[in-house]
C-alpha positions in Angstrom: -11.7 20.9 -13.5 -12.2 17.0 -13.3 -9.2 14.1 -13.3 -10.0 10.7 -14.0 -7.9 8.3 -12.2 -8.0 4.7 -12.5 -8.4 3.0 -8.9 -8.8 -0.2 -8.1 -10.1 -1.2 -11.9 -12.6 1.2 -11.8 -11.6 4.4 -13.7 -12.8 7.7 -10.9 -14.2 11.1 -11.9 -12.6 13.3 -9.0 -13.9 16.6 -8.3 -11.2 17.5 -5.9 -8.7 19.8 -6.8 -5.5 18.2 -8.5 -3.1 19.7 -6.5 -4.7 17.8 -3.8 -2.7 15.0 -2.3 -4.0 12.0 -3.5 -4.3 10.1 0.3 -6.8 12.7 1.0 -8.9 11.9 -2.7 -8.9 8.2 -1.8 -10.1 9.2 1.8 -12.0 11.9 1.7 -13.9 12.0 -1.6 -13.7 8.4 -2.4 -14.5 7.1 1.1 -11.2 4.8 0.6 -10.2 4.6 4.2 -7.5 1.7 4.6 -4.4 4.3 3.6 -3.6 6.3 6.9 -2.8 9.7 7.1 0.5 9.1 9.9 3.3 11.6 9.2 2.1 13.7 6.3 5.7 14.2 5.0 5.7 10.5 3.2 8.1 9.7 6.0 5.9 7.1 7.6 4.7 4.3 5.0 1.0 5.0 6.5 -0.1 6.6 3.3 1.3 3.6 0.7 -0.6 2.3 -2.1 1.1 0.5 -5.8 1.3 2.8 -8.6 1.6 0.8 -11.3 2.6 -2.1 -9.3 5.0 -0.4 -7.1 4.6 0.7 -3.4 4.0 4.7 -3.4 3.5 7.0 -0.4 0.6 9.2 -1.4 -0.1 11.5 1.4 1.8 14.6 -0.5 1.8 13.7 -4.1 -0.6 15.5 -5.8 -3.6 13.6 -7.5 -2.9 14.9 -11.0 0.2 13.4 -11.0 -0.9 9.9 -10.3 -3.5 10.3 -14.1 -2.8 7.6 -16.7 -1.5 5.6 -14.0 -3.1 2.0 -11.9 -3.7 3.2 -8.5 -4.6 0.1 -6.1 -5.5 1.1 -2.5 -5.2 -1.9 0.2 -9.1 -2.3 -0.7 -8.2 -3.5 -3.5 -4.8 -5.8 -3.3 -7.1 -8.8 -2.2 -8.2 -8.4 -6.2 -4.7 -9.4 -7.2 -3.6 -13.0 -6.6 -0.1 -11.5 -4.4 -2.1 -9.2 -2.9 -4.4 -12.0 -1.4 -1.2 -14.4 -0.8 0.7 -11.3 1.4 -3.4 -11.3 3.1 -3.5 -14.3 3.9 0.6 -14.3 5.5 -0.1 -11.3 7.7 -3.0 -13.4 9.5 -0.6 -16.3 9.2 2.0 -14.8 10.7 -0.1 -12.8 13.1 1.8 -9.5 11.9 -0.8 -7.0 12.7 -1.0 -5.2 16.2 -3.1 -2.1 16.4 -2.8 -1.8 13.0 -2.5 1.2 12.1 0.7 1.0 9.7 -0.3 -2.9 8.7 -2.4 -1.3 5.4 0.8 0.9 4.1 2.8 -2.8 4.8 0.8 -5.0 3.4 0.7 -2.8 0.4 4.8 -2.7 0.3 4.8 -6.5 0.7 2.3 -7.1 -2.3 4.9 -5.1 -4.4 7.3 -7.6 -3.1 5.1 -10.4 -4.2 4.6 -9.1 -7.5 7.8 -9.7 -8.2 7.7 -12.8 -8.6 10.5 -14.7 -6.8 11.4 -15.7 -3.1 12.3 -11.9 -1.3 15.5 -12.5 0.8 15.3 -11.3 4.6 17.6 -8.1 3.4 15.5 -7.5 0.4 12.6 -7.4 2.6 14.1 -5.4 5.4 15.2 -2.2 2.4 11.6 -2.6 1.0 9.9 -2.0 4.2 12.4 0.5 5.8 10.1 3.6 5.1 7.3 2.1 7.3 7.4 3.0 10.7 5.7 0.4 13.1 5.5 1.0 16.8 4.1 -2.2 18.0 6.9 -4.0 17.8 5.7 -6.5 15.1 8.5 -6.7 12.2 9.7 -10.1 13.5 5.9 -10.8 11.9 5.8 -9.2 8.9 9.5 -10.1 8.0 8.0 -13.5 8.3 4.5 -13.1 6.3 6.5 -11.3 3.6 8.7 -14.7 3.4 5.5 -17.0 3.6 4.0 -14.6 0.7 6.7 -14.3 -1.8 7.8 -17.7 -1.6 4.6 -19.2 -2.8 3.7 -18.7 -6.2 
């Protein structure tokens, strides 16, 4: 049984089964490496991608569930104007250590951006509670996701 789903603009024929998550389609069959398997219980923030423009973990949703749907993977955020903006803050801003998590954050601040309107600190804080981040970099991304939404 195939499944298209549409990823990055390009509509994918995926041979895996649809029961299987869809972090491990974009990894394994698609060879789309920047979402990171971390927890495996969407717990983490690792796994993120937008779904339709909002920040999803995908690292136990099945793939069928995502069809009909606009997947973007962090490959493909620098294709959208916010996506580039949030980019271009987390260099900025420096707000990447070993990066690791930075793919699932930048992914949760372009769904910020795509809002359209200046993010307040708190806002920001709630939207990236679910990502875990070791390196002790949030003072960083708190401050790329201010230098990205408030630039339209």
């Amino acid at each position: 049984m195939s499944l298209t789903l549409r990823i990055n603009g390009e509509d994918c024929v995926i041979a895996s089964d649809p029961e299987t998550p869809l972090l491990f389609v974009l990894r394994d069959e698609l060879k789309l490496k920047g979402a990171k398997l971390g927890c495996g219980l969407e717990q983490c923030g690792a796994c993120a991608v937008l779904v339709d423009g909002e920040a999803t973990l995908s690292c136990v949703a099945p793939a069928a569930t995502f069809e009909g749907r606009e997947i973007v993977t962090v490959e493909g955020v620098a294709d959208i104007a916010e996506g580039r903006r949030v980019q271009d803050a987390f260099v900025a801003a420096n707000a990447a250590q070993c990066g690791y998590c930075t793919s699932g954050l930048v992914v949760a601040a372009t769904a910020l951006a795509l809002v359209g309107r200046p993010v307040s600190r708190e806002e920001a804080k709630a939207a990236l509670e679910p990502h875990l981040c070791r390196c002790g970099a949030h003072p960083r991304v708190l401050e790329a996701v201010e230098i990205a939404t408030s630039t339209p």
